[in-house]
C-alpha positions in Angstrom: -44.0 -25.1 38.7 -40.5 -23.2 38.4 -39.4 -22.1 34.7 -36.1 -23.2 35.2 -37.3 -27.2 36.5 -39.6 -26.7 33.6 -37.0 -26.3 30.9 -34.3 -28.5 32.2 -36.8 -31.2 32.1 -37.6 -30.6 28.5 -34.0 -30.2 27.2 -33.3 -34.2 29.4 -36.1 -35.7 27.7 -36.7 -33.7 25.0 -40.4 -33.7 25.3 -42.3 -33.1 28.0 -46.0 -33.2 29.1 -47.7 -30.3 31.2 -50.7 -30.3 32.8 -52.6 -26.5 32.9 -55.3 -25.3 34.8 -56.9 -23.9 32.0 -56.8 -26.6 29.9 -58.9 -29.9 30.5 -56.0 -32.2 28.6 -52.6 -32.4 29.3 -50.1 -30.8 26.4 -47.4 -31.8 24.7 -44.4 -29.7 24.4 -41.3 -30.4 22.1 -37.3 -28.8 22.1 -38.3 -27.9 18.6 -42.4 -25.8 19.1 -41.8 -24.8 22.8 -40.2 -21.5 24.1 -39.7 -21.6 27.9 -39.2 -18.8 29.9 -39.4 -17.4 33.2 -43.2 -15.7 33.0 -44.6 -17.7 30.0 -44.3 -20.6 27.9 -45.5 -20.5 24.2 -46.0 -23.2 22.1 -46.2 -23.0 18.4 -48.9 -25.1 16.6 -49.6 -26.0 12.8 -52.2 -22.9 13.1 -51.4 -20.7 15.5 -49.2 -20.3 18.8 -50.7 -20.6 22.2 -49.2 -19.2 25.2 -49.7 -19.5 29.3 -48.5 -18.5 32.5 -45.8 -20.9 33.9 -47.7 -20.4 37.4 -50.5 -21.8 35.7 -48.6 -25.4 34.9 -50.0 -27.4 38.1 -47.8 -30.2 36.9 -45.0 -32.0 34.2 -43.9 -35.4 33.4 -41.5 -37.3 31.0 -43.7 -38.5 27.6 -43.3 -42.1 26.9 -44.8 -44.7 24.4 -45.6 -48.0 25.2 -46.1 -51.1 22.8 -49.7 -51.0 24.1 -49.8 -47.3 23.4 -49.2 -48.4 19.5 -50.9 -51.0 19.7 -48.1 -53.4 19.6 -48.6 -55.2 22.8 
């Protein structure tokens, strides 16, 4: 993935969801814990920060809820 697709994608939705290939679940990045740049991206957790190669995002998607996803439906 490009840095630049990455990050205009985050500042449109304002979250965003990347798969990694070192990572067996998806993350979950936020405008507010997520820095974004052309090598790297960190993201900043309640205990630590955690940073990866953008080459090593294999993919990104819009986060959404659902009523069924709260258990609303």
């Amino acid at each position: 993935m490009d840095a630049t697709d990455l990050q205009e994608m985050l500042e449109q939705n304002g979250e965003l969801m990347v798969a990694v290939s070192e990572f067996d679940q998806p993350l979950e990045l936020h405008l507010h814990d997520a820095e974004i740049n052309e090598e790297t991206v960190r993201l900043e957790l309640t205990d630590g920060m955690l940073e990866f190669d953008v080459d090593e995002v294999t993919g990104a998607w819009q986060h959404t809820h659902s009523l069924a996803d709260l258990g609303l439906e």
